[in-house]
C-alpha positions, 0 to 999 in steps of 0.5 A, a space after each residue: 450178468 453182474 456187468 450189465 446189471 450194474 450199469 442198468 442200475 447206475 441209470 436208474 440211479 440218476 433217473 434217467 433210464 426211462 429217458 434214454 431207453 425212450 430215445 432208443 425205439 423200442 416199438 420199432 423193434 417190436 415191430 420188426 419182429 412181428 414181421 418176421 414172424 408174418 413174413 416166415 408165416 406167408 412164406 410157409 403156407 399151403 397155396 390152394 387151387 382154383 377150380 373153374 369150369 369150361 361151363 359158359 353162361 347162357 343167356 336166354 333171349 326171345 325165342 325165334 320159333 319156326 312158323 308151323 302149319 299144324 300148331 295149337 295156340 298155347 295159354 299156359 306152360 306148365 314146368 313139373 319138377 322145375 327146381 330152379 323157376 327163377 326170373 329168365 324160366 319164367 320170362 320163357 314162360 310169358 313168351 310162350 303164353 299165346 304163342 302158336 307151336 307145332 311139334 318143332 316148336 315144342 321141342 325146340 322150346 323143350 331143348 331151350 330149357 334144358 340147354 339153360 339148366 345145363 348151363 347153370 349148372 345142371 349138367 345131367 338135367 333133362 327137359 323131356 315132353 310127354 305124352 298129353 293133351 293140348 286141347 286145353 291149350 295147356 303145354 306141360 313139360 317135365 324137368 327130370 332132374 339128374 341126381 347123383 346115386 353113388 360115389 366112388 373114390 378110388 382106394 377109398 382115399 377119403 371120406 365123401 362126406 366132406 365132399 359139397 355133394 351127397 348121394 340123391 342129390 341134383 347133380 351141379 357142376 359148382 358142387 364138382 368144381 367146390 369138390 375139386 379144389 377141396 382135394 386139391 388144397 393138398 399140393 401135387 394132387 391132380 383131381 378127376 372126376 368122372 361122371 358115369 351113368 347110373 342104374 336108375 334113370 336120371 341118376 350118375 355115379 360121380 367117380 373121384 380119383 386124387 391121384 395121391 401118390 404120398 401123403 407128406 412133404 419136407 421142405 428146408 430153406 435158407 436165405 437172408 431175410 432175416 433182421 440185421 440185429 437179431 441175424 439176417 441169415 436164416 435156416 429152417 425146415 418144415 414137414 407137411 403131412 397130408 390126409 391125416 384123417 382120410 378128410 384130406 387135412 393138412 397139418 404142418 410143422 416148421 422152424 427157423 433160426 439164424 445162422 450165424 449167433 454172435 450178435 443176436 438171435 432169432 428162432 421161431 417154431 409153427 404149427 398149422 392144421 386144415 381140414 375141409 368140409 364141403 363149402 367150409 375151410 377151418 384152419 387152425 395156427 400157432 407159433 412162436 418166436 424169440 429174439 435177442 439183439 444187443 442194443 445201445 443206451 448210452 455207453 453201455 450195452 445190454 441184451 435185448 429180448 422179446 417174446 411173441 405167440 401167435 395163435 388163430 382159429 379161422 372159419 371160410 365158407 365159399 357162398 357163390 360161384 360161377 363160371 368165372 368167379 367166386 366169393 368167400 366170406 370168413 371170420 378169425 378170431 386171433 390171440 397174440 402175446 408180446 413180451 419184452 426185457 432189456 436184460 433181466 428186466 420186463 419192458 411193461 409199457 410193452 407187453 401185450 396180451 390182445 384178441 381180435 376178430 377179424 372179418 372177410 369177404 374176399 372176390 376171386 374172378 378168372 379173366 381173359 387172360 388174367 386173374 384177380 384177387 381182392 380181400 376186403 377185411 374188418 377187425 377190431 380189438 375184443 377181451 376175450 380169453 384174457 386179453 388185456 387193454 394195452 398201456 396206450 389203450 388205458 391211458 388213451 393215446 390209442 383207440 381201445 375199439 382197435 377198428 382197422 379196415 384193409 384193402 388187398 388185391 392180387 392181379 395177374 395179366 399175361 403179356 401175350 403182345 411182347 415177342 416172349 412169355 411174359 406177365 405183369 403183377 400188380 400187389 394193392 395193400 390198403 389200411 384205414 382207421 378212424 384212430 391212433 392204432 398201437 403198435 401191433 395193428 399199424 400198418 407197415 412197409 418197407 419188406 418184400 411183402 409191399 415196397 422192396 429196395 428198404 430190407 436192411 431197415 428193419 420194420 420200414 415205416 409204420 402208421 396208423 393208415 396207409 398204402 402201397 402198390 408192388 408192381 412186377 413184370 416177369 419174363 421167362 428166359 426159356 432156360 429150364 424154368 428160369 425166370 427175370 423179374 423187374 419190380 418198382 413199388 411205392 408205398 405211403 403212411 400217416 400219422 407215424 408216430 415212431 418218427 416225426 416224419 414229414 415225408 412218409 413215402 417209400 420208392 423202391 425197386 428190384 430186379 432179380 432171377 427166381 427159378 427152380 429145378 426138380 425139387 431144388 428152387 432158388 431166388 436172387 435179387 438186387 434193390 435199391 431204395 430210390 426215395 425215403 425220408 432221410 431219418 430212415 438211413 436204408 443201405 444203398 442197394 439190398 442183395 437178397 437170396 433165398 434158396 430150398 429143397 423139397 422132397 
């Protein structure tokens, strides 16, 4: 400590010291390990499964009934119990006004009506005709609908009520379908879900089994993603405990740390919990970080530390779905802590203590042969639960509104015209913001989350705004789960304020193997830089592995 110390204290003697750490870029290294921390974030979470039915959607156009000898002219429909009445029910019914209908037309029309409370949906629900008297030239049809009496999970697995359906209600397969992925958002699980006539008319026992077959996981990895001043190679492990509370929770706990402790350190702990509740999901998280990297200043050398926590509470509810699509609306609230020293010594201008919320509408739709996923978000800073105005914030280099809009898509299209299995990927990631943005809100590339090929440079470029896109082609090799990637992205930022750049446009590519067998999965790949701005220095070419076994 007395060897360091004493040259800090020569710096500070000859007023200098703000200077040449200034020269050093401190944000950067910040900035660095918030990534990290994102990346091991991203890496570890729990995927959940999309559920769509087979159901096609109807569409209800003029009606061609047959021309019958015995008829009776009709002035009016009437629909008992008709729970939906919505614009195509009531198109049928200004269609049928006037109209001549026999017996064969009546039940037509009947079968037609059910059909489309079928397809919407309402799979147990039937249309029927009773017994009554046309010589009103009044047609009544009677909806009854299909209502659910029991439900039956298997070894009483979990509890119903967290299930987006209830016993006495109408019976629809969004709610089957919600109600899947809601078990299924635990790894390994293979829903099913029967339906069973009940004991009264037009009611159905829905029986559900999870196919549970343990209620943990452990999951230990190693690879070379780490950051080259605190240690490139990382370890870490995780353990996933399932249905907890019989409401088919998740909670998780994980650590990662460097290999290798001779120049730097890095180590992180996590804690994630999820639970749902019919068209809910509340997932809460937690972690934390610590980092030490030497760092230069002039002819000296000292211990560089920084410190983050990381905590979120986040609410989603599903508000529509159909056949093929479904979109979801969220709100999180999140709180971050950074802290820094050079030695014994805290950074000031580089602490933080910020909350921000955090609002999303996200759209998923199953296409032909593809998917997509796109996530619309907005957040902005708020003092709550002691959060603190940055020093940029107070003295106005940067926005305190901290109002930053992203733009993400996801899409994936199986190449079914090349003589191999096949698929292509397309990442979008998008960042606006009417202002200056501090350090922890600025958008990034350079990783593997967005233009690959710049790994060795730390934190990539940062500004303000920017975007980028990530595209991939996969091919199956046909050897035991053994899939070729090939990868070219580009990316772009403005307004950086780390470097004076003129040219803030990344360029890279990779190509590389991933693939897995039984509980062991593995991933190797080679990138290279192709176009950057000069002052970013990245290695020619980044070979990159990543490894793990779960159990």
């Amino acid at each position: 400590m007395k060897n360091t110390i004493q040259p800090l204290l020569i710096l500070c003697s000859l007023g200098i010291a703000e200077q040449v750490i200034a020269d050093v870029d401190l944000n950067r290294l910040t900035k660095a390990q918030q990534e990290l921390d994102k990346s091991l974030r991203l890496e570890t979470q729990v995927s959940k499964k999309d559920v769509y039915s087979k159901v096609e959607a109807f569409t209800i156009n003029n009606i061609e009934f047959p021309i019958e000898e015995s008829c009776i002219e009709v002035d009016e429909l009437v629909l008992d119990n008709d729970f939906l009445n919505d614009t195509n029910i009531k198109k049928i019914k200004a269609d049928v006004t006037g109209r001549c209908l026999g017996p064969n037309g009546i039940w037509k029309l009947a079968s037609t009506l059910q059909d489309y409370f079928i397809k919407s949906g309402y799979i147990t629900t039937r249309v029927e005709v009773p017994d009554q008297d046309l010589s009103s030239k009044k047609l009544v049809l009677v909806v009854v609908p299909g209502r659910i009496e029991d439900i039956i999970i298997k070894n009483n697995d979990v509890k119903n009520w967290i299930l987006p359906f209830k016993s006495d209600q109408i019976l629809n397969v969004r709610d089957l379908e919600q109600g899947v992925e809601t078990l299924q958002k635990v790894p390994s699980l293979n829903v099913k879900i029967d339906i069973e006539p009940g004991n009264k008319n037009g009611f159905s026992h829905v029986v559900i089994d999870t196919g549970r077959k343990k209620n943990w996981n452990i999951r230990a990895w190693a690879n070379n993603w780490g950051d080259e001043g605190t240690g490139q190679n990382l370890i870490g492990g995780a353990a996933y405990l399932y249905n907890l509370t019989k409401m088919n929770d998740i909670f998780s706990l994980s650590g990662t740390t460097n290999a290798e402790h001779e120049t730097g350190r890095y180590k992180s702990v996590s804690a994630y919990y999820s639970v749902p509740f019919g068209y809910w999901d509340f997932d809460l998280f937690y972690s934390k970080s610590q980092s030490r990297q030497s760092l230069n200043i002039g002819p000296f050398a000292f211990n560089y530390f920084g410190d983050t926590e990381y905590s979120s509470l986040k609410a989603s509810r599903t508000v529509y779905r159909d056949t093929d699509k479904k979109i979801t609306l969220s709100s999180e609230l999140f709180h971050r802590k950074v802290s820094n020293r050079l030695e014994d010594i805290e950074l000031v201008l580089q602490k933080r203590d910020m909350t921000n919320l955090r609002f999303g509408l996200n759209l998923k739709k199953n296409i032909t042969g593809a998917l997509l996923d796109t996530t619309l978000t907005y957040q902005r800073f708020i003092p709550w639960f002691g959060a603190k105005e940055t020093p940029d914030m107070k003295t106005g280099d940067v926005s305190k509104l901290s109002n930053v809009f992203n733009f993400d898509v996801d899409y994936t299209k199986l190449l079914n015209n090349l003589p191999v299995s096949a698929y292509y990927n397309l990442k979008l990631g998008a960042q606006f913001s009417p202002h200056s943005l501090t350090v922890q809100d600025r958008f990034t590339i350079g990783d593997r989350w967005s233009v690959r090929g710049f790994e060795s440079t730390a934190a990539g470029l940062d500004g303000d705004k920017g975007a980028y896109a990530q595209n991939t082609i996969s091919v199956m090799t046909g050897f035991k789960n053994l899939e070729w990637f090939f990868g070219a992205d580009y990316g772009v930022v403005f307004k950086d304020k780390s470097i004076n750049l003129r040219h803030k446009h990344l360029l890279g590519m990779t190509t590389g193997f991933k693939g897995y067998f039984k509980s062991f999965g593995y991933g190797i790949s080679v990138s290279k830089p192709l176009n950057y701005p000069q002052a970013l220095s990245p290695d020619k070419y980044n070979v990159n592995f990543n490894i793990f076994y779960q159990l």
